[in-house]
C-alpha positions as CSV (number, residue, x, y, z in Angstrom):
1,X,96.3,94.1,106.3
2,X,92.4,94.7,105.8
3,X,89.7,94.9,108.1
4,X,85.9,95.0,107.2
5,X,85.3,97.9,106.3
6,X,87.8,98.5,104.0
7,X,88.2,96.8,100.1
8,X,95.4,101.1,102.8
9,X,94.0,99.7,96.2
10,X,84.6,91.9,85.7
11,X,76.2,85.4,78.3
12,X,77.3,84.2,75.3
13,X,76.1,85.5,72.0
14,X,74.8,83.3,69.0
15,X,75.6,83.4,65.7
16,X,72.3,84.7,63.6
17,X,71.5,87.2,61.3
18,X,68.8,90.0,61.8
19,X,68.3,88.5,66.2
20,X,67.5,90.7,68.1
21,X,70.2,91.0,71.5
22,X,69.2,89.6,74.7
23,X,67.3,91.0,77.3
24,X,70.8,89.9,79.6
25,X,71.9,92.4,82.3
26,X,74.6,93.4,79.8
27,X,72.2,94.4,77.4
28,X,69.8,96.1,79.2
29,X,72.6,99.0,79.8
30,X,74.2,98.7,76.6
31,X,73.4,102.3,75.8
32,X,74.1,103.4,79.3
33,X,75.8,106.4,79.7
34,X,74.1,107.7,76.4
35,X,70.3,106.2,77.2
36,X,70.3,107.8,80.3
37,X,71.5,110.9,79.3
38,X,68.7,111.0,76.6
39,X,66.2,109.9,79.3
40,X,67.4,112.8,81.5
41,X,67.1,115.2,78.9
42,X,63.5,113.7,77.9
43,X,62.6,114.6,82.1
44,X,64.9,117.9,82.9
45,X,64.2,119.6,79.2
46,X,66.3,120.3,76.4
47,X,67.8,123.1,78.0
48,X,69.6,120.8,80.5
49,X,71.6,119.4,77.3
50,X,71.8,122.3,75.7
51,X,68.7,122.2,73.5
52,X,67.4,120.3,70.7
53,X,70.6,119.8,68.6
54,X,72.1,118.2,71.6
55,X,69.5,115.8,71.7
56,X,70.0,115.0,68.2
57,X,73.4,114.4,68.7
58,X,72.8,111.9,71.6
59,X,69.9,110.3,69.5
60,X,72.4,109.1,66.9
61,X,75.3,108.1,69.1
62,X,72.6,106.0,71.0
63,X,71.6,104.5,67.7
64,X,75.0,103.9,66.7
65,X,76.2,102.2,69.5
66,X,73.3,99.6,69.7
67,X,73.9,98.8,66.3
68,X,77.1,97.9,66.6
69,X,76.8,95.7,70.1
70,X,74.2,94.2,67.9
71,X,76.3,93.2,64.5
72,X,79.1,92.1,67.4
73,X,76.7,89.8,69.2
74,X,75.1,88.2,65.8
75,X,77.8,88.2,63.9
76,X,81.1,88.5,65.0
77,X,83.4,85.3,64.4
78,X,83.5,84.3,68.0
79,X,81.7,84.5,71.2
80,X,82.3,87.9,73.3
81,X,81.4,88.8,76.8
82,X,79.1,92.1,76.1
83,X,79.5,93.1,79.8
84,X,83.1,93.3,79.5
85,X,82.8,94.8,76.1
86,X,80.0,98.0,77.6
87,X,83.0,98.4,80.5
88,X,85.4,98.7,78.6
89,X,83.9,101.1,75.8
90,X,82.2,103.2,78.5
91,X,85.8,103.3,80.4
92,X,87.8,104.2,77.3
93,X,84.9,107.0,76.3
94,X,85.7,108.8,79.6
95,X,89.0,108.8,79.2
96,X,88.7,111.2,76.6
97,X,87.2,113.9,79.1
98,X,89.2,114.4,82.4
99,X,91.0,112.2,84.5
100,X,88.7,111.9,87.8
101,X,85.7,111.4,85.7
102,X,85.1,107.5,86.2
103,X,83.0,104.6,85.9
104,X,82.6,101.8,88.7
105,X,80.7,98.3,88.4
106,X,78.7,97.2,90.3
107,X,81.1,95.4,92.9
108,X,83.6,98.3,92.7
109,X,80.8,100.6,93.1
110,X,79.9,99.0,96.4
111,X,83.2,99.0,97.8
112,X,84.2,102.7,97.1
113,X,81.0,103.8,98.6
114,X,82.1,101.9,101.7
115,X,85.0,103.8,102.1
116,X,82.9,107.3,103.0
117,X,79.6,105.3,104.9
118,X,79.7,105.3,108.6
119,X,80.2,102.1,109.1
120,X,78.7,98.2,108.1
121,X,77.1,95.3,109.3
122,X,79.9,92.2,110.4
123,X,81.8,90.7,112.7
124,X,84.3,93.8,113.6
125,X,87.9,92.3,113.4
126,X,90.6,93.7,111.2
127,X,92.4,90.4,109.8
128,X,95.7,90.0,107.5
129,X,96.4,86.7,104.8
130,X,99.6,85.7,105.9
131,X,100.9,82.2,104.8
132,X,97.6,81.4,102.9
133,X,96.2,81.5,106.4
134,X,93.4,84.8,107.8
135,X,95.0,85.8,111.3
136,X,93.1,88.0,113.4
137,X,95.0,91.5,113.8
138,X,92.9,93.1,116.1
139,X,89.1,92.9,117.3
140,X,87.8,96.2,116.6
141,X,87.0,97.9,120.5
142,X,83.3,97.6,121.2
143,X,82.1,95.2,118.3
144,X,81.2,91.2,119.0
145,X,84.2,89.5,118.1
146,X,85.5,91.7,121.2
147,X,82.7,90.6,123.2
148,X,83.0,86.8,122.3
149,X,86.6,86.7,122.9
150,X,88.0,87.0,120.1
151,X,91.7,87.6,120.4
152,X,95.0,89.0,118.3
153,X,96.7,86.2,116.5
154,X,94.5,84.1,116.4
155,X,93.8,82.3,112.9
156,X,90.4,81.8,111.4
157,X,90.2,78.2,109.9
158,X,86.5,77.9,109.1
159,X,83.7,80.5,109.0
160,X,80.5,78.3,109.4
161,X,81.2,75.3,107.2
162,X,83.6,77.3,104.6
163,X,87.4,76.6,105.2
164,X,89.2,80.0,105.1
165,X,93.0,78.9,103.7
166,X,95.2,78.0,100.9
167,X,97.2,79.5,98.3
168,X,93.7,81.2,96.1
169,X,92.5,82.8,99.5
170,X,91.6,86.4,98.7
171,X,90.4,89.8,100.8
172,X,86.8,89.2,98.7
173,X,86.2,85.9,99.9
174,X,87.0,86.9,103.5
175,X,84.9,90.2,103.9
176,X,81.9,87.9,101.8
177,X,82.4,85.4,104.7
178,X,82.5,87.1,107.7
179,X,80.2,90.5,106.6
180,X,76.1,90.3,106.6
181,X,73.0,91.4,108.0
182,X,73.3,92.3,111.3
183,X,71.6,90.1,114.2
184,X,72.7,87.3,111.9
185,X,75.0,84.6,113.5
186,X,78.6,83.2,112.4
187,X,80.4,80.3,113.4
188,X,84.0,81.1,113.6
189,X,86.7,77.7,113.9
190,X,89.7,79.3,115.3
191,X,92.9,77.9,116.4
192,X,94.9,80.0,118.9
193,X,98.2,79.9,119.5
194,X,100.0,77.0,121.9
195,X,96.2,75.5,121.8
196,X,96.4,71.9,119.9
197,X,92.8,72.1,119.3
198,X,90.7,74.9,117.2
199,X,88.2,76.4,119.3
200,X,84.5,77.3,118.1
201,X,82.6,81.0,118.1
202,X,79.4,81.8,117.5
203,X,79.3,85.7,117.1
204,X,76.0,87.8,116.1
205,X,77.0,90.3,113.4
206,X,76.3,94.3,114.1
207,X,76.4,97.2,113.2
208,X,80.7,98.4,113.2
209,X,80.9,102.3,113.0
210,X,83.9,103.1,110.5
211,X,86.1,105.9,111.9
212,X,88.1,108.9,109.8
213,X,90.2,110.5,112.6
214,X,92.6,108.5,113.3
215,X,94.1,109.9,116.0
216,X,93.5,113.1,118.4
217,X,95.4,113.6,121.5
218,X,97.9,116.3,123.1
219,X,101.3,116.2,122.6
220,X,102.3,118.4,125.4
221,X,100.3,120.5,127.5
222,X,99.2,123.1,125.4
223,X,99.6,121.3,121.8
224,X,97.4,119.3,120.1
225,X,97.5,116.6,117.8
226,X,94.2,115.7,115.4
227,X,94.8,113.3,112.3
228,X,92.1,113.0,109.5
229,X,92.6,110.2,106.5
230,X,89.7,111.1,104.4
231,X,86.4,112.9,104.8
232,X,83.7,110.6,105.7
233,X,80.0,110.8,106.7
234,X,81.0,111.2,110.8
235,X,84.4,112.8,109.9
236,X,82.7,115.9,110.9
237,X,81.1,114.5,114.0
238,X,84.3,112.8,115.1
239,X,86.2,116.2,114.3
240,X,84.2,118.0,116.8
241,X,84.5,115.8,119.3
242,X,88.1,114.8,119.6
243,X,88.5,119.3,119.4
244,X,86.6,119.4,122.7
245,X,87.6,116.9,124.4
246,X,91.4,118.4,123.5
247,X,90.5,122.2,124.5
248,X,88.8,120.7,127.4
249,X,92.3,118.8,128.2
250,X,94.1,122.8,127.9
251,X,94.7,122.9,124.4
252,X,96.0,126.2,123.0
253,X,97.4,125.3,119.8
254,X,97.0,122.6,117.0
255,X,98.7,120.3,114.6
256,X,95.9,118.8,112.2
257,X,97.9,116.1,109.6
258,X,95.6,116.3,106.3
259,X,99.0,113.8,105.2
260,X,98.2,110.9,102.6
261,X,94.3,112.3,102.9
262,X,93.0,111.5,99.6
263,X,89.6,113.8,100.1
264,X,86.1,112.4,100.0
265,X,83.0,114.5,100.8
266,X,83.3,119.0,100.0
267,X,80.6,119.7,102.8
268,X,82.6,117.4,105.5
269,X,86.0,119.7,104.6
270,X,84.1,123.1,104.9
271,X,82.2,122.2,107.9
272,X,86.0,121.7,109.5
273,X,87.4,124.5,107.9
274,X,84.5,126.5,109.1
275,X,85.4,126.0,113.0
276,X,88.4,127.5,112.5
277,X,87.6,130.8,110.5
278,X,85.6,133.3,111.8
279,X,82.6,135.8,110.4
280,X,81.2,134.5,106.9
281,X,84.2,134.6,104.6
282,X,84.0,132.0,101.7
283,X,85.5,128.8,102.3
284,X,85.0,127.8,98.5
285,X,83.2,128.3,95.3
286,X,82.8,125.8,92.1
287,X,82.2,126.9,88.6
288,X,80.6,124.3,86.3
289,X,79.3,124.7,82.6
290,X,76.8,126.7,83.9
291,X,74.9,127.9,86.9
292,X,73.3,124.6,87.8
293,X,76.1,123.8,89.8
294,X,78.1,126.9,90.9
295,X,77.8,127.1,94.3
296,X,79.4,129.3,96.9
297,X,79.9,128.0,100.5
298,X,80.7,130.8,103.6
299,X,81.4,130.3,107.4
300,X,78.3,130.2,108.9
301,X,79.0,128.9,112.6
302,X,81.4,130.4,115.7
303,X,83.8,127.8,115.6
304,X,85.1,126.0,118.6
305,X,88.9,127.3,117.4
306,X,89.1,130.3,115.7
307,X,91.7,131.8,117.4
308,X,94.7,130.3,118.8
309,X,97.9,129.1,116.5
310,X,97.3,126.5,113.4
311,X,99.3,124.1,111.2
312,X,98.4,121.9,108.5
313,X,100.5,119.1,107.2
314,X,100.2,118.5,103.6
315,X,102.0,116.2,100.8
316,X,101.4,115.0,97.9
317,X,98.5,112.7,98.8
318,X,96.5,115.3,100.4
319,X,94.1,115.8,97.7
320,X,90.1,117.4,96.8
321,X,88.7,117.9,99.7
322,X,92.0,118.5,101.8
323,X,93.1,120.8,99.6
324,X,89.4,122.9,99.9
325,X,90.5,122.8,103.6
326,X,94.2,124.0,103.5
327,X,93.6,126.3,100.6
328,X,90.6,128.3,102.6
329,X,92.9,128.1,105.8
330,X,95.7,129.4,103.7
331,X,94.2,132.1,101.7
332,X,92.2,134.0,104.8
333,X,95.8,133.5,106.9
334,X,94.4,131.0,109.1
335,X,96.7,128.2,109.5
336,X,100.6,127.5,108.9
337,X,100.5,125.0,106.1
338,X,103.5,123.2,106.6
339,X,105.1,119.9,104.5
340,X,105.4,119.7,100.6
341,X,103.0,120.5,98.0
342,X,99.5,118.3,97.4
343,X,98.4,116.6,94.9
344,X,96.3,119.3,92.6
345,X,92.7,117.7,92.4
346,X,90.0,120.6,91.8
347,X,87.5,118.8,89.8
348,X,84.1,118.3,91.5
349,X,82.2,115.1,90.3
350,X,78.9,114.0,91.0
351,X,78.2,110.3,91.6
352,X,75.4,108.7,89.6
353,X,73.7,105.3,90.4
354,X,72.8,103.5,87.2
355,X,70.4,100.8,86.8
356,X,72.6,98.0,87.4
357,X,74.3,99.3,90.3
358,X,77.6,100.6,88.5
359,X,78.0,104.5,89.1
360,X,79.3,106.9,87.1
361,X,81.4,109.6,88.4
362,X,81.1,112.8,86.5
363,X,82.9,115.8,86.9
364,X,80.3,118.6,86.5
365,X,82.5,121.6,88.3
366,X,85.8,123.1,89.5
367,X,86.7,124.4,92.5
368,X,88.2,127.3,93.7
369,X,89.7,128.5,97.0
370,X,88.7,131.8,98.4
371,X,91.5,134.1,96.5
372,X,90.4,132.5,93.4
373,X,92.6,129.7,92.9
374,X,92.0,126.5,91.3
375,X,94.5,123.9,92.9
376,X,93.6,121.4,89.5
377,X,96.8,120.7,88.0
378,X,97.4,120.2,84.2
379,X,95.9,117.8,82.5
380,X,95.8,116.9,78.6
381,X,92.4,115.2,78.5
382,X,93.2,111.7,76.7
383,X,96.6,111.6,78.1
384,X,95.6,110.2,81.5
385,X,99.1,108.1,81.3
386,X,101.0,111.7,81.4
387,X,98.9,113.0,84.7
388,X,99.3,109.9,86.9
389,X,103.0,110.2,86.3
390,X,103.2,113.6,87.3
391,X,103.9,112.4,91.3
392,X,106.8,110.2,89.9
393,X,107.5,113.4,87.7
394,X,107.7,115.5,91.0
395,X,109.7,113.3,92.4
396,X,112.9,112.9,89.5
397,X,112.5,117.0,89.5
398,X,113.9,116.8,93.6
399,X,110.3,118.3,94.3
400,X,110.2,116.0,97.4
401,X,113.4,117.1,98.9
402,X,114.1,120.7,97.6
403,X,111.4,123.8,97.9
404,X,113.2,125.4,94.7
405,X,112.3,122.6,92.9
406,X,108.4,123.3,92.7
407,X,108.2,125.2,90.2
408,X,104.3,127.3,90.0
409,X,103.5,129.2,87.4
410,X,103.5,133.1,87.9
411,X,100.7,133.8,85.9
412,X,98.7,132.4,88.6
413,X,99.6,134.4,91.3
414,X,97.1,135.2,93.8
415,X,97.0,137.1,97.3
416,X,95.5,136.0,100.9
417,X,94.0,138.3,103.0
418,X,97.2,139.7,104.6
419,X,98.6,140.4,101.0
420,X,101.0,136.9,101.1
421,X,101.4,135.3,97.2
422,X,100.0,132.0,96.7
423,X,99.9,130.1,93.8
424,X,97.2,127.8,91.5
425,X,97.1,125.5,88.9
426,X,99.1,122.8,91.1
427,X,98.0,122.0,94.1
428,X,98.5,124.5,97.5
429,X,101.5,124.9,97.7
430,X,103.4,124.9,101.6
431,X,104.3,128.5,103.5
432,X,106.8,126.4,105.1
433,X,108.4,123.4,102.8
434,X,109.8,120.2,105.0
435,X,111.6,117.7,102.9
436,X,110.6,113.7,102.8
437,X,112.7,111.8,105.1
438,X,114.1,109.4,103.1
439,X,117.1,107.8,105.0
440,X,115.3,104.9,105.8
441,X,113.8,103.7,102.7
442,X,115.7,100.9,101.7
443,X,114.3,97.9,99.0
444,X,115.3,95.2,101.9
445,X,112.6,97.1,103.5
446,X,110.5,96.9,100.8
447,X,111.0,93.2,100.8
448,X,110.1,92.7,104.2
449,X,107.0,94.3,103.9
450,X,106.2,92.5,100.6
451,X,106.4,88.9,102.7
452,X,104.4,91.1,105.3
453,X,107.6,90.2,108.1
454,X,107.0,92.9,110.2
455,X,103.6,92.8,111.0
456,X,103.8,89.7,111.7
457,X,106.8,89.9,113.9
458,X,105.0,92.5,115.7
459,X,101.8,90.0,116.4
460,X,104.0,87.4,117.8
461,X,105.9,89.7,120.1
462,X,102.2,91.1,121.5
463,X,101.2,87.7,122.5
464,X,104.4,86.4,123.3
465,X,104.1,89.9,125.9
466,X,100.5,89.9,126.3
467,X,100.3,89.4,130.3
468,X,103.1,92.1,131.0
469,X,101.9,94.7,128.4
470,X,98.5,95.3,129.6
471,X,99.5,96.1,132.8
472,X,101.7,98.8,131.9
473,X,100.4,102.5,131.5
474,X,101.4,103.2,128.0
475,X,103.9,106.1,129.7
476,X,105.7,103.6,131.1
477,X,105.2,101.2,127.8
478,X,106.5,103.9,125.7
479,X,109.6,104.5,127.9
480,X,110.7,100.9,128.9
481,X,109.9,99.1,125.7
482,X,112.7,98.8,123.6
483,X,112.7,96.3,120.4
484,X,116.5,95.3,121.2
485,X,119.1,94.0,118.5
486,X,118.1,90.4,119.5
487,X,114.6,90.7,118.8
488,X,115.4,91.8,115.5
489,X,117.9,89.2,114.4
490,X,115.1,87.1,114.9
491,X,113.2,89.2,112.6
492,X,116.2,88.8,110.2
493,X,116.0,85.2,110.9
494,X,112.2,84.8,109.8
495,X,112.6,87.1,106.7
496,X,115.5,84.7,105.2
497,X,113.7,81.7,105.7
498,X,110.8,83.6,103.8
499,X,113.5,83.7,100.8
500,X,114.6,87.5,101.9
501,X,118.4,87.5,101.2
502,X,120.1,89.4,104.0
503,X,121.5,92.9,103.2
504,X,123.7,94.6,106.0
505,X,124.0,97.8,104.5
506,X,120.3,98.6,104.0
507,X,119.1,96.5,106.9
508,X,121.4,98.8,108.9
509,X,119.9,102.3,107.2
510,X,116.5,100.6,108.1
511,X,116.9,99.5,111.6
512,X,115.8,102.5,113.3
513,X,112.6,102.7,111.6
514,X,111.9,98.9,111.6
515,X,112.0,98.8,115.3
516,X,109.7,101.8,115.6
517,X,107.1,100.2,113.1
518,X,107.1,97.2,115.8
519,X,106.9,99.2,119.0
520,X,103.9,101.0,117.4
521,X,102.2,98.0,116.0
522,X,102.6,96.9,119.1
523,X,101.3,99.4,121.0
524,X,98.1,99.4,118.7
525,X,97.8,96.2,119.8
526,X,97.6,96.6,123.1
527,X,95.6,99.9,124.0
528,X,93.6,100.7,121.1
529,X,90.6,99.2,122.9
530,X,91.0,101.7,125.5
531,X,90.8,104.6,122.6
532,X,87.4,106.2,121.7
533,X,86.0,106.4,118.4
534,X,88.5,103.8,116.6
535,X,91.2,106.4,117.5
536,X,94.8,104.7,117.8
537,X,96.3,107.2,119.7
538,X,99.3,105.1,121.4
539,X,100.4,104.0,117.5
540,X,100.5,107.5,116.4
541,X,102.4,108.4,119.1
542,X,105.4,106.2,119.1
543,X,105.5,106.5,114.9
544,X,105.7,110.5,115.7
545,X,109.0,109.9,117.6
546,X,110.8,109.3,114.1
547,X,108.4,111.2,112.3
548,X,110.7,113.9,110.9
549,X,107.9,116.1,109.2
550,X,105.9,115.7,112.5
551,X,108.7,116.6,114.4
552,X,109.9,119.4,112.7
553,X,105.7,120.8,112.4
554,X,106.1,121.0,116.1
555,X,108.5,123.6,116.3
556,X,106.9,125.9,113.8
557,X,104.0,127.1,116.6
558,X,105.6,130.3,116.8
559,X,105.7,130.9,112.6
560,X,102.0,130.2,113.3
561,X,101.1,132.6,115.9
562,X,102.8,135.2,113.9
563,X,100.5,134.2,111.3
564,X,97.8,134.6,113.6
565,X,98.8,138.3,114.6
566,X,99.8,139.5,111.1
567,X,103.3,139.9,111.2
568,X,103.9,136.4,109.1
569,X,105.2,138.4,106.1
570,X,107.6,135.8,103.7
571,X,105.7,133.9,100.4
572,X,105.4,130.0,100.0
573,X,107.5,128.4,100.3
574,X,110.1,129.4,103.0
575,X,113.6,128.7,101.9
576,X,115.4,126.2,104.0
């Protein structure tokens, strides 16, 4: 499932002797990396490369590898691609450094930037390829497919005169199609369901507002519930106002989920983290080569929570800038961090436009929380293979289900404020360590989502129930909705005739989860519109009911208040 704003994971040369290459947009940034470098140093001073010998050194790699690109393009036996041959030489240089410094083209470029804007200029639907055919999930609350009518389930044949289906039908073609400037118009051909005729849209594009908090309501009357999935450029603005509106509604305590968080921007995380400690303690510090970019960042603000009972959820996707928050939480005995230990990314980098519109990402510091810790976790540089197996390392070493199993390394032992030990090198570590459910994860589930069965399943049941959902409060939705065994044999039904043999054992282990997945798409479907700030508080709320980690979070407020009050004594993590 996509929606717009999101991209939930590439001239001939000649033969010739003494020609000079092309002025192609390959060539022009065949010396990229090393020609601007050289430039930069030729601006900033030698100093900035560490004087004149540096520059000598960059001088003759820059020679070095224009002079080969050129022997390749006039001589080599056959014709080459020299944009795909720069890539590839620039990607496999930086692999020899570490393994978050990176390069993007151009297109790549564009979409990872996307992912931390505020928002883009389309159409505002979130759509899925099912069947070679674009259905329409859900229009996103607010934007002008909303307005025009635009409705869940419904498939989009044509978008002005290009036919959207068929067997090569791909994310990049849809987003090209239905994104552009905004005040622009699009003709949409869609057919609806039970209609025997397509029906015809004309929508204006906006501006659609991207949202990072996914969800931010109170789970009883004095608990709150706030989740983040990365740091954006409004994750800060939409932070502070789902925390009012949830003190305003009697909050006393919260739950903040940093879960499957993979980071994004440093000032975003301390702004949050500063709202919950008070005075000016440091939140974090980076150390780079030198002092050009060591920086030191303090609570500057009176935060609109800085007392009242904490927990952070953590696992092994919370990474960079989630870490900066639980670690600064953690080491000034803040917050309860609660769930299994994160990922273990303390490298800083710096993003660099190039001429072309690629960007390099280069690491130019390390961070480090409060106490002094840095959470980056080994790395061999040139051995990137080794580091992005060290999750599926974690993972045969019973990391995931057993708090012995993480295994920190007591030469870097550090203290909070209230004398607790915490560990770097790794990742932050949990004070209270909550196993990954695991009973439900079958590969007949895997399957099904594979042939994407039960999100599909779900969309027909929503329409199928339209009329009788809307009416309900979703109290009386979340109590008298019940995906029953029937419903599900026909899902059983529709995954064998997608080629999904039938497996009783593992379809039973899964049931229980599969008809929660449903009820919450479902629910996601029917009142997200009524959510503000792309919030889908109703979906978040029936997945918590077989949320184990969530569950079991909620009953740790009063580890958490002890925290608060100082007598929260024991070291990370808690025994089981």
């Amino acid at each position: 499932m996509e929606s717009e704003e999101r991209f939930n994971t590439n001239p001939t040369g000649q033969k010739g002797t003494r020609s000079e290459i092309k002025n192609s947009k390959a060539t022009v940034r065949l010396p990229m990396l090393l020609g601007i470098t050289l430039a930069g140093g030729m601006l900033i001073g030698a100093t900035f490369f560490g004087g004149t010998k540096s520059l000598n050194n960059i001088g003759r790699g820059y020679t070095k590898y224009r002079e080969i690109l050129q022997l390749i393009e006039n001589n080599y036996v056959d014709t080459v691609n020299t944009d795909e041959l720069v890539d590839f030489s620039i990607t496999k240089m930086l692999e020899k450094l570490d393994p978050h410094t990176a390069y993007m083209n151009p297109q790549d470029a564009v979409a990872a930037r996307s992912q931390l804007e505020g928002g883009f200029d389309g159409i505002g639907v979130e759509f899925n390829i099912y069947k070679d055919t674009v259905y329409v999930v859900t229009p996103l609350a607010g934007g002008p497919s909303e307005a025009a009518g635009i409705q869940s389930g419904d498939k989009i044949i044509k978008v002005d005169e290009t036919a959207l289906a068929g067997k090569k039908i791909e994310n990049s073609a849809v987003f090209k199609a239905l994104r552009g400037k905004r005040g622009t118009p699009v003709k949409l051909t869609i057919l609806r369901k039970n209609d025997k005729e397509p029906k015809v849209f004309t929508i204006t594009r906006d501006r659609i507002p991207t949202y990072s908090v996914d969800a931010a309501y109170m789970v009883d009357g004095k608990t709150g519930y706030i989740k983040v999935n990365r740091f954006s450029e409004t994750t800060y603005d939409e932070f502070k106002t789902a925390l009012t509106a949830l003190k305003a509604q009697g909050m006393t305590q919260l739950l903040m989920d940093l879960r499957n968080n993979p980071g994004g921007y440093m000032d975003r995380a301390t702004s949050i983290a500063d709202e919950f400690i008070a005075g000016n303690k440091m939140l974090v510090y980076t150390d780079g080569k030198d002092n050009r970019y060591d920086r030191q960042t303090f609570a500057r603000i009176a935060g609109q929570f800085e007392e009242g009972p904490l927990i952070v959820l953590l696992d092994e996707g919370s990474a960079s800038a989630s870490e900066i928050v639980a670690g600064a939480l953690q080491d000034h005995d803040r917050a309860l961090i609660a769930g299994r230990r994160s990922f273990g990314k303390g490298l800083v980098q710096m993003p660099v436009t190039l001429s072309d519109g690629s960007e390099l990402r280069l690491t130019i510091s390390r961070y480090y929380t409060p106490s002094g810790r840095s959470i980056q976790k080994p790395y061999v540089p040139g051995q990137e293979g080794d580091y992005e197996k060290d999750l599926e390392q974690r993972s045969k070493r019973g990391e995931y289900y057993i708090a012995d199993s993480i295994k920190n390394d007591p030469k870097l032992k550090f203290k909070t404020d209230g004398g607790r030990v915490v560990y770097g090198g790794g990742g932050i570590t949990p004070d209270y360590f909550i196993p990954r459910d695991s009973t439900w994860q079958t590969s007949y589930l895997v399957r099904l989502y594979g042939k994407n069965i039960i999100r599909e399943f779900a969309m027909e049941y929503t329409n199928d129930n339209r009329k009788k959902l809307e009416k309900m409060p979703f109290a009386e939705f979340d109590r008298s909705v019940v995906i029953n065994d029937e419903e599900l044999a026909k899902l059983v039904k529709d995954a064998t005739a997608e080629g999904i043999k039938f497996n009783e054992k593992e379809y039973n282990r899964s049931k229980n989860y599969i008809r929660t997945q449903i009820k919450a798409l479902v629910a996601r479907a029917i009142y997200q519109k009524n959510n503000k700030g792309g919030q889908n508080n109703e979906f978040f709320r029936v997945i918590g009911e077989s949320d184990d980690t969530y569950q079991k979070a909620l009953k740790l407020f009063d580890r958490a208040d002890k925290l608060e009050h100082g007598t929260f004594t024991y070291n990370a993590p808690e025994k089981k």
